[in-house]
C-alpha positions as CSV (number, residue, x, y, z in Angstrom):
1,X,37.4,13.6,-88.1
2,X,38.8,11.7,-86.2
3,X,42.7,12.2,-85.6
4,X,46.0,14.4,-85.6
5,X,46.9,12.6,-88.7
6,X,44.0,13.6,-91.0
7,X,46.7,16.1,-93.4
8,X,48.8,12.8,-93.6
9,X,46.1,10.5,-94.5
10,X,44.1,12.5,-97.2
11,X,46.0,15.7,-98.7
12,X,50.0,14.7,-98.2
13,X,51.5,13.8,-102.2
14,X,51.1,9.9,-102.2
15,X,54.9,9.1,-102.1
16,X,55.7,11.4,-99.3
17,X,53.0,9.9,-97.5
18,X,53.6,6.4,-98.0
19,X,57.2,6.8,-97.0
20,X,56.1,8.5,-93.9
21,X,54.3,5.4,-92.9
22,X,56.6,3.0,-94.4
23,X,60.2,4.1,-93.6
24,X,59.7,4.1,-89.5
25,X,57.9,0.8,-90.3
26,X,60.7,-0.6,-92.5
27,X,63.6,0.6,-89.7
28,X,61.5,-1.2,-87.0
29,X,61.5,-4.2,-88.5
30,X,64.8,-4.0,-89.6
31,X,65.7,-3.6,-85.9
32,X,63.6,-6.5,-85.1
33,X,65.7,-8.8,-87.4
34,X,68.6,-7.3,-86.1
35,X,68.0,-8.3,-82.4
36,X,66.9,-11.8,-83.5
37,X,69.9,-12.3,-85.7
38,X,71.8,-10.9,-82.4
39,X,70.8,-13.7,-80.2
40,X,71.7,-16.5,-83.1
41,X,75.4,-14.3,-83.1
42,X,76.1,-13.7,-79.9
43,X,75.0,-18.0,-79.3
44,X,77.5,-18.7,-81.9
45,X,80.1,-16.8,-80.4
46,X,80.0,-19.7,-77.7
47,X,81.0,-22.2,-80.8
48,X,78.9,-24.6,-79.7
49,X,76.5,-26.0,-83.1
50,X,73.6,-27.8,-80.6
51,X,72.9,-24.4,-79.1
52,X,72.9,-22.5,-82.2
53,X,71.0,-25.1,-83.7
54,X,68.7,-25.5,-80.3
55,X,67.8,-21.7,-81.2
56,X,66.9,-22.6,-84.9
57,X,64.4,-25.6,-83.4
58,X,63.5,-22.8,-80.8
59,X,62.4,-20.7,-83.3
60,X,58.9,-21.9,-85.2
61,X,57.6,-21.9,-81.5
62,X,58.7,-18.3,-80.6
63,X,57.0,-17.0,-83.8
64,X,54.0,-18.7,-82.9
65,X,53.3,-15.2,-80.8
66,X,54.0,-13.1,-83.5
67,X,51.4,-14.9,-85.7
68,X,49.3,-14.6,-82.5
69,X,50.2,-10.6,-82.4
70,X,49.6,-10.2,-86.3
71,X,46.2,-11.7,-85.5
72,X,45.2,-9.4,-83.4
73,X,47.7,-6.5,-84.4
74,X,47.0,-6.4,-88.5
75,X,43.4,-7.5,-88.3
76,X,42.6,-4.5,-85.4
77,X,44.8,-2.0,-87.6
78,X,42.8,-2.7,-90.2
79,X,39.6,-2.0,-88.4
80,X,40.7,0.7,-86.8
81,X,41.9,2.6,-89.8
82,X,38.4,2.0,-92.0
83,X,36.4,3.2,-88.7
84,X,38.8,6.3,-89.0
85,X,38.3,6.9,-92.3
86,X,34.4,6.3,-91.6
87,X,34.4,8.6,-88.5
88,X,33.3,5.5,-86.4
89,X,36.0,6.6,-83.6
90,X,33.4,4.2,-81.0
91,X,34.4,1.6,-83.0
92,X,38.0,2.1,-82.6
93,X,38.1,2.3,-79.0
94,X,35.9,-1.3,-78.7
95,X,38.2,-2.8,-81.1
96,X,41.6,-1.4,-79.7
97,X,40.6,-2.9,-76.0
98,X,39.4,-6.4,-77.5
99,X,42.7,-6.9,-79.4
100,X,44.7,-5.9,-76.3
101,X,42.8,-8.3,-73.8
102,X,41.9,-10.6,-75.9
103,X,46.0,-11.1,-77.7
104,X,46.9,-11.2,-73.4
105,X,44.7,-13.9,-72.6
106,X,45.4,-15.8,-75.7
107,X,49.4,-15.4,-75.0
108,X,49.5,-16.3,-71.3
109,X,47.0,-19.4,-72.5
110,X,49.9,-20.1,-74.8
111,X,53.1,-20.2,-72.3
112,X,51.7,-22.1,-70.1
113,X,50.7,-24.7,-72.6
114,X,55.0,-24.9,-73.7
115,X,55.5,-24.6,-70.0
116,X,53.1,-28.2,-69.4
117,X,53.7,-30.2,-72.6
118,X,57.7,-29.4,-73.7
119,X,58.4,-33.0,-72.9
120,X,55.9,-33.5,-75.8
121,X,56.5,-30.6,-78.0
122,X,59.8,-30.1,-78.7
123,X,60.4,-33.6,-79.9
124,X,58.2,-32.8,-82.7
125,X,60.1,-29.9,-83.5
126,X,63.2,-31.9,-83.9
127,X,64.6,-31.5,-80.3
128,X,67.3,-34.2,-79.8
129,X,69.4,-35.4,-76.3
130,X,72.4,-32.8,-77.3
131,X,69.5,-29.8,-77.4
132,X,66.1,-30.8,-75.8
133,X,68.0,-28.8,-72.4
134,X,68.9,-26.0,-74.6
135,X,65.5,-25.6,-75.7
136,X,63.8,-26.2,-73.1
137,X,65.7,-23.5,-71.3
138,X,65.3,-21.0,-74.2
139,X,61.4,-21.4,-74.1
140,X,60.9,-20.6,-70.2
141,X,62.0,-17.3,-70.5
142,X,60.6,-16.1,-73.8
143,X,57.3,-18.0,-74.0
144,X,56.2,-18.9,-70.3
145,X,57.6,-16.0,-68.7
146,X,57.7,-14.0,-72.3
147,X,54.6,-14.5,-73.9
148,X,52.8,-11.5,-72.9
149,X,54.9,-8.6,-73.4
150,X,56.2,-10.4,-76.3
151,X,52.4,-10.4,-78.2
152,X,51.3,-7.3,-76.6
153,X,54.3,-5.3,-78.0
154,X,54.5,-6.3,-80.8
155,X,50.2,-6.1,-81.3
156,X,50.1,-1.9,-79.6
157,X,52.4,-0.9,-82.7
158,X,50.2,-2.1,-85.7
159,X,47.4,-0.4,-83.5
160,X,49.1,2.9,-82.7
161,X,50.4,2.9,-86.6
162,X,46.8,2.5,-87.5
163,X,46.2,5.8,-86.1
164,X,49.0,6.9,-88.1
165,X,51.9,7.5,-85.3
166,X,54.2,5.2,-87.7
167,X,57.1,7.0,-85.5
168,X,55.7,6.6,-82.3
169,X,55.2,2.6,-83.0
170,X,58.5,1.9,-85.0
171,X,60.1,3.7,-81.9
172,X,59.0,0.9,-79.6
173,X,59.6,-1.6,-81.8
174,X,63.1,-0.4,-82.1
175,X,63.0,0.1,-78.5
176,X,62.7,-3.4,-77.5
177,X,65.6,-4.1,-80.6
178,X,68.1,-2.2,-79.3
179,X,68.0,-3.5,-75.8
180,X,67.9,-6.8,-76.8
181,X,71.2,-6.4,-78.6
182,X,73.3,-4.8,-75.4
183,X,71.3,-6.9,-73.5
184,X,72.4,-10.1,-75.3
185,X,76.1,-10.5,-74.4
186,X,75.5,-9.3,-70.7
187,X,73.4,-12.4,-70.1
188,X,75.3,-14.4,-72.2
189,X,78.6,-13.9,-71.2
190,X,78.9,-11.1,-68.4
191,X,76.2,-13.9,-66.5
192,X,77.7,-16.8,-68.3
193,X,74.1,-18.2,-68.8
194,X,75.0,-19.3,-72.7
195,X,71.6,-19.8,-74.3
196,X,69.2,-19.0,-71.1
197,X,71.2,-15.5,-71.1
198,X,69.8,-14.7,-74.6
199,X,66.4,-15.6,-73.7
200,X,66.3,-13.8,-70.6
201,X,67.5,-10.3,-72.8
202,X,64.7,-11.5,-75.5
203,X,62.1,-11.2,-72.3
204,X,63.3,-7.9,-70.5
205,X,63.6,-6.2,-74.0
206,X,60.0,-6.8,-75.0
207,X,58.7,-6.3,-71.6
208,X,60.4,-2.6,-71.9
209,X,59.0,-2.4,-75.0
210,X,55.2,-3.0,-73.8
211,X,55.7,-0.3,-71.0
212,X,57.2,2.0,-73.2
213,X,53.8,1.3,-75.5
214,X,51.7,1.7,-72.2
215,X,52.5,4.6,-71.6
216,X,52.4,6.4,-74.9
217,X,48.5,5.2,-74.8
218,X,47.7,6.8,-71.6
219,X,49.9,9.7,-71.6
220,X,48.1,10.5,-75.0
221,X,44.6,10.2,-74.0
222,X,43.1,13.1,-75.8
223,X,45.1,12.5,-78.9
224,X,44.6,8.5,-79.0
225,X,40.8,7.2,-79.8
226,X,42.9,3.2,-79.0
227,X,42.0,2.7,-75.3
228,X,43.5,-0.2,-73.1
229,X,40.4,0.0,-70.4
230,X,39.1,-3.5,-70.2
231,X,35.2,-2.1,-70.1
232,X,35.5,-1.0,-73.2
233,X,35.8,-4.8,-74.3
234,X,33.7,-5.4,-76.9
235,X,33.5,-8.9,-79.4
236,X,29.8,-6.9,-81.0
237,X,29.1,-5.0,-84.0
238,X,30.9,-7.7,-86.5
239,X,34.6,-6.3,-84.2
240,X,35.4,-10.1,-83.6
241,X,34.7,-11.5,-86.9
242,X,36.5,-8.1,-88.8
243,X,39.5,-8.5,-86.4
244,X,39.9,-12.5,-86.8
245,X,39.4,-12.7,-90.5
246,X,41.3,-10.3,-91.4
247,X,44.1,-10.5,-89.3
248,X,43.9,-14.4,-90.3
249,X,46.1,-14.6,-93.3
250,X,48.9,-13.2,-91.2
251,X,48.5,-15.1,-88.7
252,X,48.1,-18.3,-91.2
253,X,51.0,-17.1,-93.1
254,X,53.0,-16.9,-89.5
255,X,51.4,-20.6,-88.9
256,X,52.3,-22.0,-91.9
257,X,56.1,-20.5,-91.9
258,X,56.5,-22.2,-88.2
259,X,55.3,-25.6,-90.1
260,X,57.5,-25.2,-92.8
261,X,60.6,-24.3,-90.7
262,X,59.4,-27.3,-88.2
263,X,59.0,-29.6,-91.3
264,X,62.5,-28.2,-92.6
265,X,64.5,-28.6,-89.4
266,X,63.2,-32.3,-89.0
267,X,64.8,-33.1,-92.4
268,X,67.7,-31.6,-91.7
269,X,67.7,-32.8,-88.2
270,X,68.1,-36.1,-89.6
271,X,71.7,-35.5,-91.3
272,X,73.4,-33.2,-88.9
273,X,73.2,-30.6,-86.3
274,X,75.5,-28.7,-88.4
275,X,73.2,-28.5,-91.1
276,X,69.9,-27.1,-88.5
277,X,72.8,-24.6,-87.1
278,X,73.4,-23.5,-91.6
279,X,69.9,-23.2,-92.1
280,X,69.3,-20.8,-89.1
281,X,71.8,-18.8,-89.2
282,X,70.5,-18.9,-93.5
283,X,67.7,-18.1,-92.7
284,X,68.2,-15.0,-89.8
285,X,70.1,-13.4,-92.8
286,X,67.1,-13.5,-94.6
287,X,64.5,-12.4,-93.1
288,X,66.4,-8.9,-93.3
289,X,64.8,-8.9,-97.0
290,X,61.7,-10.2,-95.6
291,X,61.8,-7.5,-93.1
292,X,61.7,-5.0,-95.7
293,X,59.3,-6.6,-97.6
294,X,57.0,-6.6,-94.8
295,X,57.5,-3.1,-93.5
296,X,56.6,-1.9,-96.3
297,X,53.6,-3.8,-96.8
298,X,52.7,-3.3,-93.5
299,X,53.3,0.3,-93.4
300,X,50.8,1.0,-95.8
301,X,47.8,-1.1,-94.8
302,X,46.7,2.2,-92.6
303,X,47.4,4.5,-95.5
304,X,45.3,2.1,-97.9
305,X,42.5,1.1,-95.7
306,X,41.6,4.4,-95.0
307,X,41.5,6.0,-98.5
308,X,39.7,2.9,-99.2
309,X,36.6,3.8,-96.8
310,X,36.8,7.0,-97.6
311,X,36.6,6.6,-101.4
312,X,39.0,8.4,-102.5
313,X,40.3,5.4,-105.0
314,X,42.9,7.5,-107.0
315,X,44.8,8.1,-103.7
316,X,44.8,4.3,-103.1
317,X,45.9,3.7,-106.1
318,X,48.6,5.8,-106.2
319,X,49.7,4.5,-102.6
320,X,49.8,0.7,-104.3
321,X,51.9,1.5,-107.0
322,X,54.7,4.0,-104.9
323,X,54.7,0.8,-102.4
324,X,55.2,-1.9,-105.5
325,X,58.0,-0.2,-106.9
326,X,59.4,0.3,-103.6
327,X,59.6,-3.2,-102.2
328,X,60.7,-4.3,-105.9
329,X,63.9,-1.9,-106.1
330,X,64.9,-2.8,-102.0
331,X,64.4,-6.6,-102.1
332,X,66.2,-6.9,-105.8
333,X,69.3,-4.9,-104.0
334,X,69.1,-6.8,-101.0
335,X,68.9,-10.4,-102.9
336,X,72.2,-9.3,-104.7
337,X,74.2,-8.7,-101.6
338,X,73.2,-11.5,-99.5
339,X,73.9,-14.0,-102.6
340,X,77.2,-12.7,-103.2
341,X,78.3,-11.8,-99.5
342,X,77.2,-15.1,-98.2
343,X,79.9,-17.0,-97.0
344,X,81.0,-13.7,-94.9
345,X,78.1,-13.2,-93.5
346,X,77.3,-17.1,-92.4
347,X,81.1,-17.2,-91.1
348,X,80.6,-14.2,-89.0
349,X,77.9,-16.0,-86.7
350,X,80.2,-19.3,-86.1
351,X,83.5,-20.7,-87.0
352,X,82.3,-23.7,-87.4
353,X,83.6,-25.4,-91.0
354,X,80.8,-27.3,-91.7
355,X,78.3,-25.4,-90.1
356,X,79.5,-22.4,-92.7
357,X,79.3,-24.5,-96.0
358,X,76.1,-25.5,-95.2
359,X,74.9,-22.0,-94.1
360,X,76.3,-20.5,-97.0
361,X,74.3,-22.8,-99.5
362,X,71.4,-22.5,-98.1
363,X,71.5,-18.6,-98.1
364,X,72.2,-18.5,-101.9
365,X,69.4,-20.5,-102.7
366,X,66.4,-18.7,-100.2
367,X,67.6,-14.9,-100.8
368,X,66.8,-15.5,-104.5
369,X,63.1,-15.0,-103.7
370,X,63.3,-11.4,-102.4
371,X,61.5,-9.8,-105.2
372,X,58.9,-12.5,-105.5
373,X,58.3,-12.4,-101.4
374,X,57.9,-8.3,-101.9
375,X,55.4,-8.8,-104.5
376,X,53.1,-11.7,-102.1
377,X,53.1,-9.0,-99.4
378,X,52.2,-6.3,-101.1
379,X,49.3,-7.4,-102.6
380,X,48.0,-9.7,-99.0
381,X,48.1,-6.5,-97.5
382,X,45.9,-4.8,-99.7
383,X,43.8,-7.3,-99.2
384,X,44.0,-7.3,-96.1
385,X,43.4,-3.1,-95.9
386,X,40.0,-3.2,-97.5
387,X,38.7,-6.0,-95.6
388,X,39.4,-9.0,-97.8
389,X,39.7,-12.5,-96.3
390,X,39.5,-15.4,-98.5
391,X,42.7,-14.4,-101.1
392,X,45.2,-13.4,-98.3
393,X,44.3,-16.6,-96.8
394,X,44.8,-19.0,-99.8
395,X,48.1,-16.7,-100.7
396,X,49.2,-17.0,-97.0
397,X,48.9,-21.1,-97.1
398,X,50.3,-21.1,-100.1
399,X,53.5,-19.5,-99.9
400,X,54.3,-21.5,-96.6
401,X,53.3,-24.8,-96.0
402,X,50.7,-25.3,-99.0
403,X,53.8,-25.7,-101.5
404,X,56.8,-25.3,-99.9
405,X,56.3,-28.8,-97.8
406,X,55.7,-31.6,-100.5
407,X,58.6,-30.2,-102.2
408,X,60.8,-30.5,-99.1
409,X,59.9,-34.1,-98.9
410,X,60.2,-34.8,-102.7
411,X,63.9,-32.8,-103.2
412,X,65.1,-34.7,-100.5
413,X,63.8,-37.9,-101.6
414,X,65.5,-37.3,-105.1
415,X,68.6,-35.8,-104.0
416,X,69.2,-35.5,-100.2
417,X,70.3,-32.5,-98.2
418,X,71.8,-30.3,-100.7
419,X,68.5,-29.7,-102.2
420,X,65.6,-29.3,-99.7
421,X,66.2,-25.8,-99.5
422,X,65.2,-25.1,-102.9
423,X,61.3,-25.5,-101.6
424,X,61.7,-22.2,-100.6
425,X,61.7,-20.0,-104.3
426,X,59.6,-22.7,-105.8
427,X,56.6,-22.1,-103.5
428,X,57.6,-17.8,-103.4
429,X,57.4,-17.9,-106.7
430,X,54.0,-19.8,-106.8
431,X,53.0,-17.8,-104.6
432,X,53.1,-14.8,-106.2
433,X,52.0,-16.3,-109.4
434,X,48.8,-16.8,-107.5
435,X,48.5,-13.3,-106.2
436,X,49.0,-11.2,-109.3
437,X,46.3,-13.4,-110.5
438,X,44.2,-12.6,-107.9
439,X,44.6,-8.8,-107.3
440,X,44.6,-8.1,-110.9
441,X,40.8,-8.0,-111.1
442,X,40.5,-5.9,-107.8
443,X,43.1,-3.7,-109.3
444,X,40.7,-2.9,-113.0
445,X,37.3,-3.0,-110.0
446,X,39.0,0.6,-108.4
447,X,39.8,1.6,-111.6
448,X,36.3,1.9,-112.9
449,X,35.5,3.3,-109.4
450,X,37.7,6.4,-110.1
């Protein structure tokens, strides 16, 4: 074969191996969270609710490029480590350029569309008078000047992990973190530009991030099979339909979270800005389980898929179990601390009384699901890694959006704002209901294959 990562992939003991993948992954995302959470802190610091909540309402729409990246980004990794495993290194070089020009075209289609229609758009998300300019402002610089670097970054690291350089693509990733975090109160308050300051750091870092990600490719050549020359472009050979299906139920899952958190935020909307601002800031706490969750999951598909293609099922195996009892032990810790340390940690991103007792509720009720969450993702991503499409999907819809939205609705129709949170652990708990069902046939199929 195929790559410098062959001793990793096939003859590494399974739990060094999968924590060679996973760890960089995990930090990355961790990172990630951290520099989001920084531009919801540093916002806050201006004690002004309509711009901390005009970055909650902000938010579905900026994720739309990271369901946009996890289309092409999981779906090509996924491709890209079977061809591996297959020897197929032709295929990996078609399918690296089509995600990379095709996630470009699709994400500069997509900021000029918020750039055109935001007197339309952010209505629906919940926009009011006090933070339809906030908004507004906040989208220009991460979506129609953003967009681009934004998908692209984030879509070269689930490539170049596919290869196996986990360090390499969790570097970027933290790359792009790290200077959005010093970058954040330069803008903000060295500049003065409030909310537009945080968005203009959000651009710069991701647009570092992609050059940093750039160059690694070419520098690499001989060591890379990914390619970013356009003429390799190739849609042929079943690479469109591998890439979009299987990259779908992240990208679904991503889809389905931005119509939940619309949904949510509209609810909320219509008691108090104090109450979008709590369920922001609630939620940017948590997504540091989910980060772990998903870096772990994530992490592995490269690991999974190619063992997978290669036949070597007892490795596989032993990579799914080492990655299970992994995201159970880290999410179960990490729902502990953020239900008992959440008033601190809601009152360190505003000092804003009400905004606090209402962050502080909702965080006690949505870190509950940590272990469920860890569970979901696991087993969509082994789905995912050996080319499954329709279970991720249906888990994917049904963890956001599918149960999590008639429940919003009916909790606050039986006992108003204090309870529409509590959609969140009754669909994560469906949810994973569903995929243990689901992945516990696949998981006696590889058995018998041993």
């Amino acid at each position: 074969m195929k790559t410098d990562n062959t001793e990793l992939f096939e003859r590494t003991p399974v739990t060094r191996a999968v924590l060679a993948l996973v760890v960089p992954t995990v930090i990355s995302q961790l990172i990630t969270v951290v520099y989001n959470m920084a531009d919801t802190f540093f916002i806050g610091q201006l004690g002004d609710p309509d711009q901390v909540a005009a970055a909650s309402l902000s938010l579905p729409l900026f994720l739309l490029t990271t369901g946009m990246a996890n289309l092409f980004g999981i779906g090509g990794a996924s491709l890209v480590s079977r061809s591996l495993g297959a020897g197929d290194t032709d295929k990996v070089r078609r399918t690296s350029a089509f995600c990379v020009w095709t996630a470009a075209a699709g994400a500069l289609l997509y900021g000029l569309v918020i750039l055109l229609f935001r007197d339309a758009i952010l209505p629906l998300v919940g926009a009011n008078e006090d933070t339809f300019g906030y908004c507004s402002s906040y989208l220009f610089w991460t979506l129609t000047v953003g967009a681009v670097p934004t998908v692209l970054n984030a879509a070269l690291a689930h490539l170049v992990r596919a290869e196996g350089w986990s360090g390499q693509a969790s570097f970027g990733v933290a790359l792009g973190g790290g200077l959005n975090i010093v970058l954040d109160p330069v803008f903000i308050f060295g500049f003065r530009l409030e909310i537009a300051g945080a968005a203009i750091a959000t651009m710069l870092s991701n647009l570092i991030a992609l050059l940093y990600f750039l160059v690694l490719i070419l520098g690499k050549r001989g060591r890379f099979h990914l390619t970013l020359d356009p003429r390799c472009w190739s849609a042929s050979g079943g690479i469109a339909r591998e890439v979009l299906l299987v990259g779908l139920p992240s990208s679904i899952m991503n889809l389905m979270g931005i119509f939940s958190n619309i949904t949510l935020n509209k609810l909320l909307a219509s008691y108090c800005n104090e109450a979008v601002a709590g369920i922001g800031i609630a939620k940017k706490i948590d997504m540091l389980a989910f980060a772990i969750a998903n870096g772990l999951s994530q992490g592995v598909i490269p690991l999974i898929g190619y063992n997978y293609a290669a036949k070597n099922i007892r490795r596989m195996r032993g990579a799914i179990k080492v990655t299970l009892l992994l995201s159970l032990a880290v999410t179960t810790v990490g729902a502990v601390l953020l239900f008992t340390c959440a008033g601190p940690l809601v009152r360190a991103f505003i000092n804003d009384a009400e905004t606090v007792r209402y962050g502080s509720m909702f965080q006690r009720i949505i870190c509950i699901t940590g272990p469920c969450t860890a569970i979901t993702t696991v087993i969509i991503s082994i789905f995912q890694s050996v080319g499954q499409k329709g279970k991720p999907l249906v888990l994917s819809m049904l963890r956001k959006g599918g149960l999590d939205v008639p429940f919003m609705f009916l909790l606050d129709a039986l006992a108003g704002v204090n309870a529409i949170a509590w959609a969140t652990p009754i669909a994560d708990c469906g949810a994973m209901l569903a995929g243990v069902l689901l992945f516990i046939p696949l998981w006696k199929r590889l058995g018998q294959q041993m």
